[in-house]
N, C-alpha and C positions, 0 to 999 in steps of 0.2 A: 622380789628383788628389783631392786629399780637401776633405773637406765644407767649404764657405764661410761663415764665422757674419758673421750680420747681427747687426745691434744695431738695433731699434727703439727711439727715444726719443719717449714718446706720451702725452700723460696720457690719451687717449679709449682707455681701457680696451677697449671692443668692438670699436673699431676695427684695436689693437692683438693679441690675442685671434686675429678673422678674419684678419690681415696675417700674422701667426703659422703661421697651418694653411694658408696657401695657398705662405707661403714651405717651410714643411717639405715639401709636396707636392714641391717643384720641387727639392729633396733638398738644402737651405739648414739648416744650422745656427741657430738663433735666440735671443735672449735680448732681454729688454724692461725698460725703465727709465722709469718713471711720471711722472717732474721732472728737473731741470736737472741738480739733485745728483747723483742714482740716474744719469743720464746722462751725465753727466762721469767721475764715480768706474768704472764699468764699463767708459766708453772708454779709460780711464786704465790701469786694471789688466790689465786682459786687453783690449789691443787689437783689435778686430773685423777682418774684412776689407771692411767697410762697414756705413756707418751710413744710419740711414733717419733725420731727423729733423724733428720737429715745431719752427713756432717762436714759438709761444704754448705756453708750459709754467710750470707752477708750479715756484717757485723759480729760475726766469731766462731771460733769451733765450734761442732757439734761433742768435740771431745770434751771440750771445757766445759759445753754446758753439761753433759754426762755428768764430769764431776763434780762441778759447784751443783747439780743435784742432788749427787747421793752423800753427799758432807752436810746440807741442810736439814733439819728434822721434821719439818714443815712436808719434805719431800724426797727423804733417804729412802723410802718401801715405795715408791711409785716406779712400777715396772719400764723401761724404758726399751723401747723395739728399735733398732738402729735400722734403718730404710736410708740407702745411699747408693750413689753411682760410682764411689771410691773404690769398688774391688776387694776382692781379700783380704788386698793387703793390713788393712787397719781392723780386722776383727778379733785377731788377738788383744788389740790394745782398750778395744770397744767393752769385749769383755772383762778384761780383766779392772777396766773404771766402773763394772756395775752392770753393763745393759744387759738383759735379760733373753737378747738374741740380737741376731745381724743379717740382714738381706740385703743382697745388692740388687741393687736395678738395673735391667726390669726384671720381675716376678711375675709370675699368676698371681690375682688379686689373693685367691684362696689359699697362695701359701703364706700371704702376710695375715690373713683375717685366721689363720690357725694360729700363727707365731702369739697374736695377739689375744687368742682367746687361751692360748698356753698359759703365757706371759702372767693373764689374770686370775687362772684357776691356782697361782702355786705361789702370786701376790701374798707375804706371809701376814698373818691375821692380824689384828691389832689386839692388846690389852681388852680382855674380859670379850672379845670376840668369838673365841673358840666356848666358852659357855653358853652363849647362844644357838649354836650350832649342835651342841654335842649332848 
């Protein structure tokens, strides 16, 4: 199996950084997008196989991007992990646009590198996928 790239969408620079080297440890491909834009445009182009995202970000929601994610085809099954400092309050909404789970910060590293290894084991298969497997 080869390497899984996340995409971190984070503007907290240090937080993103540490999230980075702990994902690489765990033998994660990584790439980090600062704002909405940087965020979208990277999910866009080169689709990840999950997304970590913040949803307070300069340049726009993390709700928005949630959902002009899962509306595009390019990147409607890319699991998306919501990692924010928002609170509860918005996890029913995070849900229910898609994301595949909600931590608020902070965490233990190791309960977002489960959320995210969850996220990807239940990632639904693509077309003629499951014959490979089965």
């Amino acid at each position: 199996m080869s390497e899984k790239k996340i995409l971190i969408v984070d503007d907290a620079r240090e937080l993103a950084r540490a999230l980075t080297v702990r994902l690489k440890s765990e033998g994660f491909r990584v790439e980090v997008a600062y704002d909405a834009i940087q965020g979208m445009a990277a999910a866009v182009s080169n689709p990840p196989d999950l997304i970590v995202l913040d949803l307070r970000l300069p340049g726009g929601s993390g709700y928005d991007i949630l959902e002009k994610l899962k509306m595009m085809p390019a990147t409607c099954d890319v699991p998306v992990v919501v990692f924010t400092a928002s609170g509860q309050a918005g996890a029913a909404k995070a849900l229910e646009l898609g994301a595949a789970a909600y931590l608020t910060k902070p965490c233990e590293s190791k309960v977002l590198i489960t959320a995210i290894k969850d996220a990807l084991e239940t990632k639904p298969a693509l077309p003629g996928e499951q014959d490979l497997l089965g």
